[in-house]
KEMAR-375244 format. One record per residue: x, y, z of N, C-alpha, C in turn; residue in one letter. Coordinates in steps of 0.02 Angstrom, whole numbers, plus 50000, padded with zeros to 5 digits. Layout:
      nx      ny      nz     cax     cay     caz      cx      cy      cz   residu
       X       Y       Z       X       Y       Z       X       Y       Z        a
...
# end
This chain:
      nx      ny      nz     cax     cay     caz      cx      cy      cz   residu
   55943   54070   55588   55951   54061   55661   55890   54023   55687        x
   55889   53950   55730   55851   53921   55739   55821   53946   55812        x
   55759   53977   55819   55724   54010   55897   55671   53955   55922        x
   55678   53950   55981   55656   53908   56009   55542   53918   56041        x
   55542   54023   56014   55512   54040   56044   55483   54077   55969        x
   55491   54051   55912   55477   54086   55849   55399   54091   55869        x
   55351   54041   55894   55284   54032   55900   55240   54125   55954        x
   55301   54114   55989   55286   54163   56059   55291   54250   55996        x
   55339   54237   55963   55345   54301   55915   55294   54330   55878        x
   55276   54262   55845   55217   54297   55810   55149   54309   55842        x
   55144   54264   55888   55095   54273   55941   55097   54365   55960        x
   55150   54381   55987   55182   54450   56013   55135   54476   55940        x
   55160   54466   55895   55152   54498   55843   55103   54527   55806        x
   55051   54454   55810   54972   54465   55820   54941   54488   55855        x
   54968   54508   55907   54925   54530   55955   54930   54619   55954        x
   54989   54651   55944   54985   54700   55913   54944   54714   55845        x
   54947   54692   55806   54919   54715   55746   54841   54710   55764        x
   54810   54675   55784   54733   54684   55810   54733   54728   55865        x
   54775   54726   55893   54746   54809   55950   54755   54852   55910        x
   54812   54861   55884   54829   54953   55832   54748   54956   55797        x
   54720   55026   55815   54689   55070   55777   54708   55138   55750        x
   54681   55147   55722   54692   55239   55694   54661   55267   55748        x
   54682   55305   55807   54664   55335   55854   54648   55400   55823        x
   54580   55430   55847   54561   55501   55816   54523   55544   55874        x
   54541   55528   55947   54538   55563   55982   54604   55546   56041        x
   54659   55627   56069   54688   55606   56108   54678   55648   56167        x
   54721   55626   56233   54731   55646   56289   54788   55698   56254        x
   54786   55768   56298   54840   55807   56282   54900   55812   56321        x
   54912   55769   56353   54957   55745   56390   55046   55711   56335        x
   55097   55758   56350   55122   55728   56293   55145   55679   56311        x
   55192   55626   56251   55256   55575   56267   55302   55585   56289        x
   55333   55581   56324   55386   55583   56369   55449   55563   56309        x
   55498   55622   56291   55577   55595   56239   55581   55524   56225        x
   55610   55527   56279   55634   55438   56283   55596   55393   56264        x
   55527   55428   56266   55481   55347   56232   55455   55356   56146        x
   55474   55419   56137   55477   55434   56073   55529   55415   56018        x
   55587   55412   56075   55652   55390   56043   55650   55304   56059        x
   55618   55282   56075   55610   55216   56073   55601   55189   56030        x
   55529   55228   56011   55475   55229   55956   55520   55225   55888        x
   55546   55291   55868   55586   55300   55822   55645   55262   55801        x
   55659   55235   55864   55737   55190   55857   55713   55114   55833        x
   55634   55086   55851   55614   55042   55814   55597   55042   55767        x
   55582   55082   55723   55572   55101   55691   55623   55092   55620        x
   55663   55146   55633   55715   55117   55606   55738   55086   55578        x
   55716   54999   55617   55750   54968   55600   55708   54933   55534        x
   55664   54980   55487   55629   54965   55438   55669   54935   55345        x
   55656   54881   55351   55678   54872   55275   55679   54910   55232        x
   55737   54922   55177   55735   54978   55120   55786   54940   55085        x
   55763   54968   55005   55796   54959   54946   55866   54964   54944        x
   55900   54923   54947   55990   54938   54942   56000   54981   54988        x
   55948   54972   55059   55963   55002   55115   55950   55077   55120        x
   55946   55094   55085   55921   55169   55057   55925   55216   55137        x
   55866   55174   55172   55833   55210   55208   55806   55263   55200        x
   55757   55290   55154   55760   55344   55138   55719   55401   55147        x
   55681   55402   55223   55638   55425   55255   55691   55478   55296        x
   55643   55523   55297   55671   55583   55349   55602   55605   55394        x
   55616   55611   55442   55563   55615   55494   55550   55697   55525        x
   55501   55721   55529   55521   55807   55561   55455   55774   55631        x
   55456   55788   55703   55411   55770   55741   55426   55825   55793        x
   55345   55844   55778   55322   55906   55810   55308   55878   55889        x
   55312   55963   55948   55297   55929   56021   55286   55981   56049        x
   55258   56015   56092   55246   56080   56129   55215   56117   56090        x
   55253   56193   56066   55231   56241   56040   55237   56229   55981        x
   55282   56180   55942   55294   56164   55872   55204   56118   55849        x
   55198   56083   55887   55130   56052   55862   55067   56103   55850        x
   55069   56142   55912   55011   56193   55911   55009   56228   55870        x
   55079   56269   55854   55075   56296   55785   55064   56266   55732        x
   55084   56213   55701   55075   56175   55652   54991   56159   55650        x
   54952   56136   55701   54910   56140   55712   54856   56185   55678        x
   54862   56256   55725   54830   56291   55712   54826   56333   55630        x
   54871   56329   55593   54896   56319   55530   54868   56286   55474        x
   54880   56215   55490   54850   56159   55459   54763   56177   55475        x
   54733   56194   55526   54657   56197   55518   54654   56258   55484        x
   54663   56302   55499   54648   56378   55461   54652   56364   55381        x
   54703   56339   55363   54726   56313   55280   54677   56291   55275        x
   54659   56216   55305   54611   56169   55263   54529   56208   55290        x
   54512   56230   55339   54476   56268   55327   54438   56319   55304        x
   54499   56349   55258   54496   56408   55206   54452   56384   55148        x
   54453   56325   55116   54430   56303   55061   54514   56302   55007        x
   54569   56321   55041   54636   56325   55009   54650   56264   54947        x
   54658   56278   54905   54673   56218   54838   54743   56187   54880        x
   54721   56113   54873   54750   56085   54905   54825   56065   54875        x
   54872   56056   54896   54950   56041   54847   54988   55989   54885        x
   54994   55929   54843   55018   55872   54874   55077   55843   54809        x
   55130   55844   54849   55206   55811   54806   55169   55733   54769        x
   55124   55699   54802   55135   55638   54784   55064   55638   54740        x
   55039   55592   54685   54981   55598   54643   54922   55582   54700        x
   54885   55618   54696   54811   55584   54750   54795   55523   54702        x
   54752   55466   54724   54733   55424   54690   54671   55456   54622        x
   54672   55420   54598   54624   55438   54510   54542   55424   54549        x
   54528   55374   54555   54486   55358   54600   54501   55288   54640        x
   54422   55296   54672   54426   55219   54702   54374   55179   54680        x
   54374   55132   54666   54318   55086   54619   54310   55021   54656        x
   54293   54980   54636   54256   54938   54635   54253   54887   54720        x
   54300   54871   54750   54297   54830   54805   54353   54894   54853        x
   54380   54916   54825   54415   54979   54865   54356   55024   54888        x
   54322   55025   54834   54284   55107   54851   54221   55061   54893        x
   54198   55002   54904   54180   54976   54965   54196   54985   55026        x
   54273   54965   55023   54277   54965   55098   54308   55033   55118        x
   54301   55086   55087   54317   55165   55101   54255   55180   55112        x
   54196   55153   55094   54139   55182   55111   54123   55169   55164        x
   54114   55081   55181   54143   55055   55254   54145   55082   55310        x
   54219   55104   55275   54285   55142   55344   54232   55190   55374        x
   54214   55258   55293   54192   55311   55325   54128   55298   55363        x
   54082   55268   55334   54009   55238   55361   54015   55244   55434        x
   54050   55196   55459   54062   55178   55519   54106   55199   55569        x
   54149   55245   55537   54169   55299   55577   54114   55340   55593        x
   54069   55399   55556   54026   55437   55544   53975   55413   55624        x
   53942   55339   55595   53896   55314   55623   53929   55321   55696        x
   53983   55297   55734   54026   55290   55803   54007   55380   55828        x
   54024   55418   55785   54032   55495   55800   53952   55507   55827        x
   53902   55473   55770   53839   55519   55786   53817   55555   55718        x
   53844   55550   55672   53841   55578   55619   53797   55555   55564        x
   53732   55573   55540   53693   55557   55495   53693   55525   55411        x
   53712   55468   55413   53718   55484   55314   53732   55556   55268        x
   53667   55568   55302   53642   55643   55249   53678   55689   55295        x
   53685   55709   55328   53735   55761   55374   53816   55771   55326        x
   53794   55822   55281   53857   55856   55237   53885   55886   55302        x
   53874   55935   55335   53901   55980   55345   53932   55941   55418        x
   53906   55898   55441   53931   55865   55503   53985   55813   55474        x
   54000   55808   55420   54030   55756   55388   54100   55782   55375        x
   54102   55847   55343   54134   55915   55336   54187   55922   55400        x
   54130   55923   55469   54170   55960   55517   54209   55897   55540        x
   54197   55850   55545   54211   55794   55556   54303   55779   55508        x
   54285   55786   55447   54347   55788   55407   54395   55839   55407        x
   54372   55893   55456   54422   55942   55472   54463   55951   55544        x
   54440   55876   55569   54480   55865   55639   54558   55826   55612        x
   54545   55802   55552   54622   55809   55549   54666   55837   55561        x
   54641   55893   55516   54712   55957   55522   54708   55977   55591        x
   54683   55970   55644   54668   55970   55733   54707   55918   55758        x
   54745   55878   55704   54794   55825   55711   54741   55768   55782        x
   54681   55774   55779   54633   55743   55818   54645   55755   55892        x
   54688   55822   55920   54700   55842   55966   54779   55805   56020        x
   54824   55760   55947   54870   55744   55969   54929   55785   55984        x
   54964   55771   56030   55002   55822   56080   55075   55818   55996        x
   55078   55759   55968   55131   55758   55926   55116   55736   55862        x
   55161   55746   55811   55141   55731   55740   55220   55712   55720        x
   55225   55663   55665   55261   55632   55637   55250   55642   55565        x
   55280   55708   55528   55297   55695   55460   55347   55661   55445        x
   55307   55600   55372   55389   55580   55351   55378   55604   55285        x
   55442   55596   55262   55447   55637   55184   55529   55574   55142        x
   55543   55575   55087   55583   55530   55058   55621   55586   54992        x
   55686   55567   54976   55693   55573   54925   55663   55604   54856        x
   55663   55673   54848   55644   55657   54765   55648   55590   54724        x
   55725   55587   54709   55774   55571   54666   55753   55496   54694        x
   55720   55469   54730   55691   55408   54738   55621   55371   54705        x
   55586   55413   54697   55520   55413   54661   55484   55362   54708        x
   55425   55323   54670   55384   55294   54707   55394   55235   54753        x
   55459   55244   54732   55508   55163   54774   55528   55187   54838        x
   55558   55247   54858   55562   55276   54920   55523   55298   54939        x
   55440   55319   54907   55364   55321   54949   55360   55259   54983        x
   55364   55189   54944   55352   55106   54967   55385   55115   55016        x
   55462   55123   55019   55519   55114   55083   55477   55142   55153        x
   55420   55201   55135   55426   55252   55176   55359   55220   55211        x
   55315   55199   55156   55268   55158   55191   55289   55085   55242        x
   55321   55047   55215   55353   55019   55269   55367   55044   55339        x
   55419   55080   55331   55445   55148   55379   55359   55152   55439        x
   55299   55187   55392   55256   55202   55425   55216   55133   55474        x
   55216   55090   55455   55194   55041   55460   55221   55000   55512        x
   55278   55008   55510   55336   54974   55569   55329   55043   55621        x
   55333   55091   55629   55303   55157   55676   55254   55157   55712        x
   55188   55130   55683   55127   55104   55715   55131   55066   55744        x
   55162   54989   55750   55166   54926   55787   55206   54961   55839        x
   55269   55005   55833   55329   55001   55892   55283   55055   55922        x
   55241   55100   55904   55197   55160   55950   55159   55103   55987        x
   55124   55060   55961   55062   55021   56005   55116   54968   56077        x
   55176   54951   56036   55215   54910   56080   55237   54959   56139        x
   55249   55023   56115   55234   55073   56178   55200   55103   56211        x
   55131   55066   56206   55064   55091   56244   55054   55168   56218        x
   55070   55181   56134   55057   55233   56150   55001   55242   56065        x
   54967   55285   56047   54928   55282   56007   54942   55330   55944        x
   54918   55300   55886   54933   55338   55836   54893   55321   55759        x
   54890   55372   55717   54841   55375   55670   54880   55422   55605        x
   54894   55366   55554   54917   55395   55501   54871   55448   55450        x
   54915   55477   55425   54840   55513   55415   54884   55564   55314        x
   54846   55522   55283   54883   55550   55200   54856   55610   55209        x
   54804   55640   55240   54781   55726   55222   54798   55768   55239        x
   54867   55741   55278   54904   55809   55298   54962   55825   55247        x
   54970   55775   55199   55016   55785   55143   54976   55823   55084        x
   54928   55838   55099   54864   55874   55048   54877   55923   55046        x
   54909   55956   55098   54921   56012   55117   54999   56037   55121        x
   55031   55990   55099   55096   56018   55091   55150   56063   55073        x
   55112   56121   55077   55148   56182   55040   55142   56198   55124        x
   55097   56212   55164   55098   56219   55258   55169   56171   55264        x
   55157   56114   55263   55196   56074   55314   55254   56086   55281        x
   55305   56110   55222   55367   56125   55200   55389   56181   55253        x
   55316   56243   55254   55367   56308   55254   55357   56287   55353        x
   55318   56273   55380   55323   56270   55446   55364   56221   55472        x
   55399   56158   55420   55444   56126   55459   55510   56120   55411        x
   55516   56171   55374   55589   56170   55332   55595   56117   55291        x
   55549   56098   55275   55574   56022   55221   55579   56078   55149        x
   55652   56048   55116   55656   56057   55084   55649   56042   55000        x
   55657   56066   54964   55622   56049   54873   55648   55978   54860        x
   55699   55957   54901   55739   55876   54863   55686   55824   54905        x
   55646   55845   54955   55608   55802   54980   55526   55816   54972        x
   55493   55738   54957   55454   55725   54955   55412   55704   55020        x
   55327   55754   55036   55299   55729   55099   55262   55669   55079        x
   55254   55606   55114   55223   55555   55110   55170   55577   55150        x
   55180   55584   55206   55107   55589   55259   55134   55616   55308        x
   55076   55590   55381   55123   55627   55446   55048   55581   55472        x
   55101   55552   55534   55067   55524   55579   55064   55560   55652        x
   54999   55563   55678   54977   55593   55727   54989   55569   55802        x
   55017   55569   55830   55021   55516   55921   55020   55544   55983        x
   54992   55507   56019   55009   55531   56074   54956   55469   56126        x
   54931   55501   56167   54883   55443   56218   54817   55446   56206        x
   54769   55384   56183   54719   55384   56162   54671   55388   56211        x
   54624   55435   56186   54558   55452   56229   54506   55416   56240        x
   54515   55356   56288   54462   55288   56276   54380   55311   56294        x
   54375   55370   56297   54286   55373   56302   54281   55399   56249        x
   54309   55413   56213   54280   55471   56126   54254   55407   56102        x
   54207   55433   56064   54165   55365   56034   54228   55355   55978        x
   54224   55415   55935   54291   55402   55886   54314   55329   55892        x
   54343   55303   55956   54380   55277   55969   54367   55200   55968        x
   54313   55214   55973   54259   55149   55958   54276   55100   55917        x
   54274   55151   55863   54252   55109   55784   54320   55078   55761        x
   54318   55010   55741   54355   54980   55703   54345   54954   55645        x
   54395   54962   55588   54382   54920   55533   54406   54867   55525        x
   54383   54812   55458   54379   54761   55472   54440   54747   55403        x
   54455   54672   55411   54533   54670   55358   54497   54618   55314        x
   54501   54615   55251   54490   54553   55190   54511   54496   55230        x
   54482   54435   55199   54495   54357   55218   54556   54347   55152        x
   54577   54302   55173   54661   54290   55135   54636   54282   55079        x
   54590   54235   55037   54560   54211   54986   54538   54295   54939        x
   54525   54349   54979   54506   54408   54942   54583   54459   54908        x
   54636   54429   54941   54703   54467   54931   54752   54410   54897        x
   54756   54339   54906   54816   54310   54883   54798   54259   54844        x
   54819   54239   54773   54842   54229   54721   54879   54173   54743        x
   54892   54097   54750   54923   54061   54740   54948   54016   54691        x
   54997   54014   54660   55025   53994   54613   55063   53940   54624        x
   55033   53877   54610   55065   53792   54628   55099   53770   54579        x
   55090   53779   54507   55098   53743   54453   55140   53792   54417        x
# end
């Protein structure tokens, strides 16, 4: 289909992907249905394998978040052995485990937080499960019987969720450590044994004075990610 305004698209397009951050402080003010179902209905419309689609969504709101909430911190604050459907990574090495150091560095540094500050580093990594004080949470979960191809679908899925949240002025922060904990998030939101948790994304309205909110990270230059093949 030939568009007359293909230029104006990606423009649109770019301009989302540089505002979206991982928001890690919110207003407790929730989303209003309808803009959730917006959210979700763009969402949607995410590419999958022979169409699969193979994401299932559970999204917490009121008393369902708080509980989940208060849950998820008590667990991960226990010192609880953590249980996650999907493999955690082996490690991170060489130009990965750079820019994870990066990320955290400069998150840490935005907060106030010392290098050497274990224990402020600690409390800091336990505002997750505080879902960072978002009014809502978005688990998605896929297929067993799909394996790591309906995790990919699902990452997509997550990925297209973030742009249509920011296209709705509204904020959000994926977050894999709530799948760490996934023996909580089954029995408090009924997911059952044929499904796999990928993650759960956190949303709601971002708190523009938290320093949190500050910090951004930065993306590789094309030359550090793509491989061109002429010949």
């Amino acid at each position: 289909m030939n568009r007359s305004d293909t230029a104006d698209d990606a423009d649109v397009l770019r301009d989302l992907l540089h505002r979206r951050f991982s928001c890690r402080a919110f207003r407790p003010q929730s989303v209003p249905r309808p803009v959730i179902e917006r959210i979700l209905a763009l969402a949607q419309r995410t590419a999958s394998w022979c169409n699969t689609q193979p994401w299932r969504v559970h999204v917490t709101s009121g008393p369902g978040t708080e509980r989940l909430r208060e849950r998820l911190y008590r667990h991960a604050a226990s010192g609880a052995e953590p249980v996650s459907d999907l493999p955690w990574p082996r490690e991170f090495r060489g130009v990965h485990l750079d820019r994870r150091r990066r990320s955290g560095f400069g998150l840490y540094e935005a907060v106030g937080i010392a290098r050497g500050d274990m224990a402020a580093r600690a409390r800091q990594g336990l505002e997750n499960f505080r879902l960072f004080g978002a009014p809502h949470v978005a688990v998605i979960t896929s297929d067993e019987a799909l394996g790591v191809y309906g995790a990919i679908d699902c990452g997509g899925y997550v990925a297209n969720f973030l742009l249509a949240a920011e296209a709705c002025g509204v904020s959000a922060c994926p977050q894999a450590a709530l799948a760490h904990h996934c023996d909580v998030l089954r029995e408090e939101l009924g997911v059952s044994a044929e499904r796999v948790i990928v993650c759960g994304i956190s949303f709601g309205y971002a708190d523009p004075e938290h320093p949190a909110n500050r910090f951004r990270t930065e993306r590789a230059a094309l030359d550090e990610a793509i491989d061109w093949v002429d010949e």
